[in-house]
C-alpha positions as CSV (number, residue, x, y, z in Angstrom):
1,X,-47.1,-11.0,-26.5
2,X,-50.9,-10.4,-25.6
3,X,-52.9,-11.6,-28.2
4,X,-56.3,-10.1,-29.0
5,X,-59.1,-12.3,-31.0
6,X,-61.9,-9.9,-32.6
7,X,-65.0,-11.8,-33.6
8,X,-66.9,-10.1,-36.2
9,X,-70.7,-11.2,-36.2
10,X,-71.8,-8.7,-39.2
11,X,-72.2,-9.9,-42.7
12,X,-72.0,-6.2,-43.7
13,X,-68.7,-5.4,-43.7
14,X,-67.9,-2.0,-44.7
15,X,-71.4,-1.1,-44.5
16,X,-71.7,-2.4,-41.1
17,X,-72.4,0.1,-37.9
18,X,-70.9,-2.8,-35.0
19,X,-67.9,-3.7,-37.0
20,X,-67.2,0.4,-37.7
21,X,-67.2,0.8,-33.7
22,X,-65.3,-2.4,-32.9
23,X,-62.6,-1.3,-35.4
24,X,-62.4,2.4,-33.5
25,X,-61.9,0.3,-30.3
26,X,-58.8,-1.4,-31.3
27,X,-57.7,1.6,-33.3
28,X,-58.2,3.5,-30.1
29,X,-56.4,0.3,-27.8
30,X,-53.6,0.2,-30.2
31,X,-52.9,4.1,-30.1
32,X,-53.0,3.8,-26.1
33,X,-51.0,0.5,-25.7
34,X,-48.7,0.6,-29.5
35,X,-46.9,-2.6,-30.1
36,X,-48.5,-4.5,-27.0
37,X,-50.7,-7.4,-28.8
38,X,-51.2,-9.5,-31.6
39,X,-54.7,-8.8,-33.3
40,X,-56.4,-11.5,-35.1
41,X,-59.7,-11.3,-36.7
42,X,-62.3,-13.9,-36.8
43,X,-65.3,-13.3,-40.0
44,X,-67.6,-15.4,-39.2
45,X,-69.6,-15.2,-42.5
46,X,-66.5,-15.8,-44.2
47,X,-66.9,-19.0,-46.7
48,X,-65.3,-21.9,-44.3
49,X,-65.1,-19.5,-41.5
50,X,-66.5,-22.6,-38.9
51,X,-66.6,-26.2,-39.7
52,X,-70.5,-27.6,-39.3
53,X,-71.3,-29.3,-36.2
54,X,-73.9,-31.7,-37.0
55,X,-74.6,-35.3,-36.7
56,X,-71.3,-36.6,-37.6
57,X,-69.7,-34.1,-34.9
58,X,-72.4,-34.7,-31.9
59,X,-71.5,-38.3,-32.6
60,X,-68.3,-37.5,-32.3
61,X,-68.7,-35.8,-29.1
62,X,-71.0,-38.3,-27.8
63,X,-68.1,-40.8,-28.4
64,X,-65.3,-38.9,-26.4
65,X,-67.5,-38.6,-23.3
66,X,-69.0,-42.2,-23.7
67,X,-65.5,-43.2,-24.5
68,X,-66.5,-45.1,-27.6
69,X,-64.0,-45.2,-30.3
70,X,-64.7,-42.2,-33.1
71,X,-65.1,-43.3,-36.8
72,X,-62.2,-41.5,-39.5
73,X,-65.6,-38.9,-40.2
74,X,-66.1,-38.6,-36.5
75,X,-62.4,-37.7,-35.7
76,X,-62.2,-35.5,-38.6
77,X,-65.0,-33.3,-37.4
78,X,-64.2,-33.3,-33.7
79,X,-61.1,-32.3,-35.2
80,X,-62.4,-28.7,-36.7
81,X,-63.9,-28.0,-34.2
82,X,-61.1,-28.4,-31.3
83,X,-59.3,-26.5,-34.1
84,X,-62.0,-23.3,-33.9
85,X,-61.7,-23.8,-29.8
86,X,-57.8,-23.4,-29.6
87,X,-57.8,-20.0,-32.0
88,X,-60.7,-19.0,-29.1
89,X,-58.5,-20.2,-26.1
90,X,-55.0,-19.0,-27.0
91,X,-56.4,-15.5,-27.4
92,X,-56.0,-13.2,-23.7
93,X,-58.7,-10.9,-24.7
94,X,-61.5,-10.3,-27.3
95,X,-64.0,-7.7,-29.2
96,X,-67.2,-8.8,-30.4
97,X,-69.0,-6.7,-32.8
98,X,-73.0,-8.1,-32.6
99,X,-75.6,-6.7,-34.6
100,X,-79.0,-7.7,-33.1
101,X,-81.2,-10.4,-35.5
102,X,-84.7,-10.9,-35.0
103,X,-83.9,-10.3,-31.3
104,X,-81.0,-12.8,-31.0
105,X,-77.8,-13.0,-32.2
106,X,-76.8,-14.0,-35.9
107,X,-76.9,-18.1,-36.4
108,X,-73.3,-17.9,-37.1
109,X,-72.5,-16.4,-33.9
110,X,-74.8,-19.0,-32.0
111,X,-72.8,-21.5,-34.4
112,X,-69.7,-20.5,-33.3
113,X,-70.3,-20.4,-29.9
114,X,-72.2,-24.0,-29.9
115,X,-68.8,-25.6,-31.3
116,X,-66.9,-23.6,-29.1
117,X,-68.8,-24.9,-25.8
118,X,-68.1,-28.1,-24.9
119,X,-67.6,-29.5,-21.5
120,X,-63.7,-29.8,-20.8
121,X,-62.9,-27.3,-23.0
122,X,-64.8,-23.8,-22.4
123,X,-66.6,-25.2,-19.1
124,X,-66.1,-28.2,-16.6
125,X,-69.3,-29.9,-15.0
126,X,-69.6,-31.6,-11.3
127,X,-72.5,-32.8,-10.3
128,X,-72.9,-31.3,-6.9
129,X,-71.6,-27.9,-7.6
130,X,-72.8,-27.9,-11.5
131,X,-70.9,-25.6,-14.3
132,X,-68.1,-23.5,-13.7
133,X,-66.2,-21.4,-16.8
134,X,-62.7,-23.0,-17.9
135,X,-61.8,-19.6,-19.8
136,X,-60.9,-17.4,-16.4
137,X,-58.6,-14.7,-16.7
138,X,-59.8,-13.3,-19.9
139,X,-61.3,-10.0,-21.1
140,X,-64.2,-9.6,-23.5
141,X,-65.8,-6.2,-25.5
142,X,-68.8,-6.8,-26.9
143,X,-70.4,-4.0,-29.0
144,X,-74.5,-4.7,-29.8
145,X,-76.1,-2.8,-32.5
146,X,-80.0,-2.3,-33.2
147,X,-82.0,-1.2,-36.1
148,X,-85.0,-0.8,-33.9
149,X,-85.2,-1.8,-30.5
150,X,-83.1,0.1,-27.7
151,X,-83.6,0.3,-24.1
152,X,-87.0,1.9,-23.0
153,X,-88.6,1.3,-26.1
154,X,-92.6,0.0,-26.3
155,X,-92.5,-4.3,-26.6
156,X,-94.0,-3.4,-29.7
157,X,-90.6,-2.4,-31.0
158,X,-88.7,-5.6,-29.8
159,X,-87.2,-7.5,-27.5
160,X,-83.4,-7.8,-26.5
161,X,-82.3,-11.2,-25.9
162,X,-79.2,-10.5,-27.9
163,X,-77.4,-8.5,-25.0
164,X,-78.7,-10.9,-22.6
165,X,-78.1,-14.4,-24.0
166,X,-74.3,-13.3,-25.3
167,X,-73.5,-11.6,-21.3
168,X,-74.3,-15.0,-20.0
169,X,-72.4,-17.2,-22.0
170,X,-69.7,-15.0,-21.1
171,X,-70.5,-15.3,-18.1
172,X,-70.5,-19.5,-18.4
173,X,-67.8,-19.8,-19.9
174,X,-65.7,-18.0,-17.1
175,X,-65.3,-14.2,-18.7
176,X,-66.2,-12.3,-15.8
177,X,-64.0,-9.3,-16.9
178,X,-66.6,-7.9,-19.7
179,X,-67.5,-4.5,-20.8
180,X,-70.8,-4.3,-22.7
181,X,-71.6,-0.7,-25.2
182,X,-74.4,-0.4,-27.5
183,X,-75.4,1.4,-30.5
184,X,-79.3,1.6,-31.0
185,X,-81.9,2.1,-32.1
186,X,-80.4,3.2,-35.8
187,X,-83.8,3.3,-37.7
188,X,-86.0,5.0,-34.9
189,X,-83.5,7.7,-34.4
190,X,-83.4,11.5,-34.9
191,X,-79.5,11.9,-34.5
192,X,-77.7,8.9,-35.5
193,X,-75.0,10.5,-35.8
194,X,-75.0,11.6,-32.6
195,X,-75.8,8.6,-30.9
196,X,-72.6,6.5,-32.9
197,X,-70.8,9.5,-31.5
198,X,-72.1,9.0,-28.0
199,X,-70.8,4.8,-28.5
200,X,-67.5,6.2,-29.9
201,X,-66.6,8.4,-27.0
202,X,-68.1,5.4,-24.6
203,X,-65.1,3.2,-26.9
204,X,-62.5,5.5,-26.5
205,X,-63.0,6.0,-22.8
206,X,-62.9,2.0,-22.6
207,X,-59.8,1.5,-24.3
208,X,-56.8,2.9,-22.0
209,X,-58.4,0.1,-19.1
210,X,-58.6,-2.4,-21.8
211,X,-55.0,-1.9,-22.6
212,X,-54.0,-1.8,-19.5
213,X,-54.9,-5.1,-19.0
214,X,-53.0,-5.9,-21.7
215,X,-49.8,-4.4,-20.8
216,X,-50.4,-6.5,-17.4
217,X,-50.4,-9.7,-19.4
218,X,-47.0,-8.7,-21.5
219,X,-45.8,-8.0,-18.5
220,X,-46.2,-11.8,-17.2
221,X,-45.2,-13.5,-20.0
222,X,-41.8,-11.5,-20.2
């Protein structure tokens, strides 16, 4: 069965406006595709949610692709972190829900991604034709929220690189097939309400394709 891996980048919880919308999505994917995929959620500010990747893991890395042997330390940590890889590469399809901080994405996020992201796992190298993605085939949702900046806005009210960085790395890694929605700005906003309704409907009108896409894979795998 299709398996879908939602990453949630909010330390909010219930009190969270991008995990609220990524959990209308699957609501809304599940009522138009019931009983097609496995959901499993990923908290990334959950205590022991990712293993660190410091020095004893870049040694470690540095050792596999040196091919030096790895210390008990080193294997241990390269370890975790092929373990955080295979829960992101045995999933078919993914949401995100990314609240924007300080421009960027939330350190876990980046954390996550930079454990993630290692040559012969998520992306391959040669060097005449450089990087090419390893994760093809896939489908990605990522939902970015604002407190202040939003498209058109003054520079004075921020700058997205958020959006931007995340759609790339996508995009690296080999997810071509990626829808992006956003919910912004939530602070300089007359009609909030209206505008989470707008990104709602936006959802919902996403999901049917998104499950389709899903019913495709079940439909390989049988």
């Amino acid at each position: 069965m299709p398996s879908i891996l939602h990453i949630n980048a909010s330390p909010r919880y219930a009190n969270s406006d991008s995990l609220r919308l990524a959990r209308h999505f699957i609501d809304s994917v599940q009522a138009a595709a019931p009983e097609t995929f496995e959901l499993e959620t990923l908290n990334l500010f959950d205590d022991g949610a990712l293993p660190a990747f410091g020095r004893t893991a870049a040694a470690a890395k540095m050792a596999v692709f040196t091919g030096q042997d790895q210390t008990p330390d080193q294997i241990a940590a390269w370890e975790s972190a092929r373990t955080v890889f295979e829960q992101f590469a045995a999933a078919d399809a993914y949401v995100f829900n990314i609240p924007m901080w300080n421009s960027g994405v939330p350190y876990v996020l980046k954390q996550w991604i930079d454990i993630i992201t290692q040559p012969g796992w998520s992306f391959g190298f040669d060097p005449h034709k450089g990087y090419s993605g390893l994760m093809e085939g896939k489908h990605a949702l990522a939902i970015h929220s604002s407190g202040v900046y939003a498209p058109g806005v003054p520079a004075a009210f921020g700058s997205d690189f958020s959006s931007t960085f995340f759609a790339d790395w996508l995009n690296f890694v080999g997810i071509q097939d990626a829808t992006h929605i956003r919910f912004a700005p939530s602070v300089l906003n007359a009609d909030v309400e209206g505008t989470r309704q707008l990104a709602e409907a936006d959802l919902s009108d996403a999901a049917p394709l998104f499950a389709g896409k899903l019913r495709a894979l079940e439909l390989v795998t049988d």
